[in-house]
N, C-alpha and C positions, 0 to 999 in steps of 0.2 A: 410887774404890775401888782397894785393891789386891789384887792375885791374884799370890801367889807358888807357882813350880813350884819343887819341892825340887831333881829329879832328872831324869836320862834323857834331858831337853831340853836342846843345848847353850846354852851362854850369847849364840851370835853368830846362834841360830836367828832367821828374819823373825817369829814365831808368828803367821804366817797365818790357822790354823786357830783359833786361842784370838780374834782380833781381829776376827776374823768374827762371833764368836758374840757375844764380852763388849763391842764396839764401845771406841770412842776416849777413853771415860770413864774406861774402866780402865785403871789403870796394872797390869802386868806384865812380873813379872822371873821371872826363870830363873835358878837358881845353879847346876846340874850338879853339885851336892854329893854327894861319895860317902860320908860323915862324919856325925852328927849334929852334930857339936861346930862344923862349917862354917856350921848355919844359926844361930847365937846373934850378932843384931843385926841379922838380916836376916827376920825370919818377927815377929819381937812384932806388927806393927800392920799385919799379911796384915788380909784380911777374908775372903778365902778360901784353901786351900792345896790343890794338885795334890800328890799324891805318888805316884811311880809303883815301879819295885822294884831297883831300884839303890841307894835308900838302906835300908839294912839296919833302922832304924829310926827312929818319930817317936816319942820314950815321952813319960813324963808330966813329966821335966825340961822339955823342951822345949813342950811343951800347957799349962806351967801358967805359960810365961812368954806366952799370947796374948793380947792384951790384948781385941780387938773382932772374933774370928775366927767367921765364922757357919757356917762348912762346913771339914770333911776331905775330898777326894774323892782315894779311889785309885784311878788309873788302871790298871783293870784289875780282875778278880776277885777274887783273893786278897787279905786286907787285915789279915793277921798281920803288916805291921811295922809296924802304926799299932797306939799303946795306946788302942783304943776307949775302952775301959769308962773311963779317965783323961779321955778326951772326954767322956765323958755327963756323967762328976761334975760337968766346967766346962758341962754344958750346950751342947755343941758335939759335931752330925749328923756322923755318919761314913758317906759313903754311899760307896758302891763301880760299876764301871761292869762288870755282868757279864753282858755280853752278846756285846762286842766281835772278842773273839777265837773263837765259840765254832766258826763253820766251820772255822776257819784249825787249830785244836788239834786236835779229833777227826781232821780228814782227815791233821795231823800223827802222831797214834797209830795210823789206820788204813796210813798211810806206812809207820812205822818197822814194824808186823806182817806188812806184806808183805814188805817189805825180811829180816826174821829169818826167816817161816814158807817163803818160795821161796829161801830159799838167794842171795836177789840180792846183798847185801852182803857175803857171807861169800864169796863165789865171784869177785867182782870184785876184793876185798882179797887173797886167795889169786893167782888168777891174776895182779894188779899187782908182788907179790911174787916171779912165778915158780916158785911153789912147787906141787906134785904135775900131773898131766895134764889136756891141754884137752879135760876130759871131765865129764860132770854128777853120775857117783860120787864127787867129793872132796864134794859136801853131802850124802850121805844120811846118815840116813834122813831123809828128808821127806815129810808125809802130805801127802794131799788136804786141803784147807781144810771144805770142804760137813761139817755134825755136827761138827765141833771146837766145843769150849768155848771164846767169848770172853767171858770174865771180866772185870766190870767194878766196881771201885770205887767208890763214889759214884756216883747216877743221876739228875745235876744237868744244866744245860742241856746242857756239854759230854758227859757222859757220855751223855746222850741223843742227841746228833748220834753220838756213836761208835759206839752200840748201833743206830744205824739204819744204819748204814754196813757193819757188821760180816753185820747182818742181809742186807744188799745181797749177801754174801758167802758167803751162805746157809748162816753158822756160827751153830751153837747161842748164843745169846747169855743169858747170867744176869747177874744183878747182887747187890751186898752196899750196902746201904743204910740202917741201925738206924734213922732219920732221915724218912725218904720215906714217906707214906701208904700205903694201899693204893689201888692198880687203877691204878696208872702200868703195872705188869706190865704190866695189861691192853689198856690204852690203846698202847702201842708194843708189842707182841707179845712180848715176854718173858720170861724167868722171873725169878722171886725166890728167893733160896736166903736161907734165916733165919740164918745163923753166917756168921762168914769160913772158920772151917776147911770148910765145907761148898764153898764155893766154889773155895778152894785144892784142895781133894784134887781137883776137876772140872777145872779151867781148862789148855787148852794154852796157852791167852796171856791173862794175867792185865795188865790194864790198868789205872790208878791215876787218879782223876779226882775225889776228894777233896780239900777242901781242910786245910789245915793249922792242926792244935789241938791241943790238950793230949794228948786222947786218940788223934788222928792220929799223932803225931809217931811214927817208927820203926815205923809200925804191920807194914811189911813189912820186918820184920830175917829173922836165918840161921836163927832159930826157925821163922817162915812159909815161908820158902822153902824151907826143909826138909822141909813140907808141900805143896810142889806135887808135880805130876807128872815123872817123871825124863824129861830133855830139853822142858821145857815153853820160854814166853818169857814175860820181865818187859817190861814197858814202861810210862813216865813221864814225863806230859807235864805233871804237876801239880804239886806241890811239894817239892822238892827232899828237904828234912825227914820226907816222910811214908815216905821209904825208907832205911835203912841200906844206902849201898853199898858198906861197906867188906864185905858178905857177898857178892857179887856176883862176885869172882873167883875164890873157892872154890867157889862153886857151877859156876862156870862150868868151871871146871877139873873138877870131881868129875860133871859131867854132866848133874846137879840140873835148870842150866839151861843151854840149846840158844845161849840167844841174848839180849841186852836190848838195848834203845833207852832212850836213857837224854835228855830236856832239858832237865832240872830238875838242879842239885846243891842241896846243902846249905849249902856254901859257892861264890858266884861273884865272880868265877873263883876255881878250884878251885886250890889252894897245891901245890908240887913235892909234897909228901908225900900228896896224897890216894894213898888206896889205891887206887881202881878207875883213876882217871888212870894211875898207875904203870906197870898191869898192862895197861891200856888201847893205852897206848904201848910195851910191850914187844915184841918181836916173836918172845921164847921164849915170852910167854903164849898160853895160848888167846883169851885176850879179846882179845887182838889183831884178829882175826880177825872175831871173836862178838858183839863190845858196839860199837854207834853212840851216839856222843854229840854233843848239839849244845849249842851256845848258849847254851839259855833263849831260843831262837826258834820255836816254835813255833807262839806266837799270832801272827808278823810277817806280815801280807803288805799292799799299799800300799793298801788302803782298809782294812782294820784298823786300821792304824795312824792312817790319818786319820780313823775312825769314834772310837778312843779318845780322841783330842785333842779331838775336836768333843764330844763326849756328856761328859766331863770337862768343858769352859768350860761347856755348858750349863749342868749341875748349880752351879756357882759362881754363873753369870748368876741360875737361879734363885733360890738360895740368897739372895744380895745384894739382891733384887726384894725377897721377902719371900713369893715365891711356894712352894708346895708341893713340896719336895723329894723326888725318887724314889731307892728302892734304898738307901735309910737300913738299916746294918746294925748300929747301936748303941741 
């Protein structure tokens, strides 16, 4: 059989981890393709395909050129660059691996909220600068954490390690979820607020852990943020898209918001012209100071990453057996 990895994996990689699981039958390639246009005569006669998120997309050009492909597996949670539904049409599982990352991302969000609500990253950037006295008045106002509202987006696996973290923090924790049953509240200690505006007007730190869809897309533009509380924090660890950040320097600048952690873009890497990059890098901006941005690393850390490679070839392995495939989200 073959198993092609689109992305992520470089092409001179041993894959240890895939050969482990799919054994010496399978042949697998790796193309590090950033392109769709790169995989055309190399994916038609996969039997199964990795795609992880560096390739911006697999649409239905390229799905409807598979001749004997029995699995999509993206590596990782999110699975908006793959055109499912173009998959179902040919009859071809789109399953996703969403579990991998999910310590690694929450203790990421609960990171970057430390980092913004204690002043730690604003105060180190300042002082690296040189700029005002070695003294703990250049961050105020800063509250007590204990009864702040952490705000939380979607109350999916990760948003649930967040909300338990947060709760370790002994901040008020709510959640906006249209999607979630009832008695999760209950089951992790809780609240549910019915609107996003209801949570926005509450949240000192509003945290994003949603994934990315139609109706996601932009869900928190300069409209919502304009609905938080003045001097509150953004922070996003989920998909780049489910936030407009080119509101993010006004806000920041106008006092809206205190502070964001930002490690998701919309576009990555992000082109000279992004807006919050700009302002990010400037050093007459406030965001200078205010806005941490990473990678889109998040989910990294070294069994993660090995736990995504191994559960990705599983799901292949399976797939090719003829055995029962999990986490099918098509």
């Amino acid at each position: 059989m073959k198993v092609v990895i689109t992305d992520f994996i470089s092409r001179d990689d041993p894959l240890q981890p895939e050969k482990s699981i799919l054994g010496a039958a399978a042949e697998i390639v790796s193309l590090d393709a950033h392109k769709e246009d790169e995989l055309v005569g190399m994916v038609e006669d996969a039997d199964a395909i990795m795609i992880y998120h560096l390739l911006p997309a697999l649409s239905a050009k390229t799905i409807k050129r598979l001749r004997r492909c029995k699995l999509i597996v993206r590596g990782g949670v999110g699975y908006d660059n793959v055109d499912w539904a173009a998959a179902r049409e040919r009859g071809i599982p789109v399953a996703n691996v969403p579990d991998y990352g999910t310590e690694e991302v929450a203790d990421s969000a609960i990171g970057m909220t430390l980092s913004l609500t204690r002043g730690i990253g604003f105060l180190n950037s300042r002082l690296r600068d040189g700029q005002g006295p070695w003294m703990y008045h250049q961050a105020k106002p800063l509250q007590r954490l204990r009864g702040r509202v952490f705000g939380i987006i979607g109350l999916g696996r990760i948003g649930s390690a967040a909300a338990l973290r947060a709760k370790a923090l002994a901040m008020d924790v709510a959640f906006f979820d249209p999607f979630k049953p009832d008695g999760f509240d209950k089951a992790l200690g809780v609240r549910r607020v019915d609107t996003l505006d209801e949570l926005l007007s509450q949240a000192h730190v509003l945290s994003l852990h949603c994934p990315l869809t139609a109706q996601t897309h932009h869900m928190i533009d300069a409209v919502a943020i304009g609905k938080m509380r003045p001097g509150s924090y953004l922070v996003n660890t989920a998909r780049g898209g489910v936030l407009d950040t080119t509101a993010i320097p006004e806000a920041i600048s106008s006092g809206r918001l205190a502070g964001a952690g930002i490690d998701v873009l919309e576009h990555e890497p992000p082109g000279d012209d992004d807006v919050l990059v700009r302002a990010w890098k400037n050093p007459e901006h406030p965001a200078y100071h205010r806005v941490l941005i990473n990678p889109h690393a998040a989910f990294y850390s070294e069994q993660g990453l090995m736990e995504i490679r191994l559960k990705a070839s599983e799901a292949c392995r399976r797939a090719v057996s003829g055995e029962m495939i999990r986490n099918v989200v098509n």
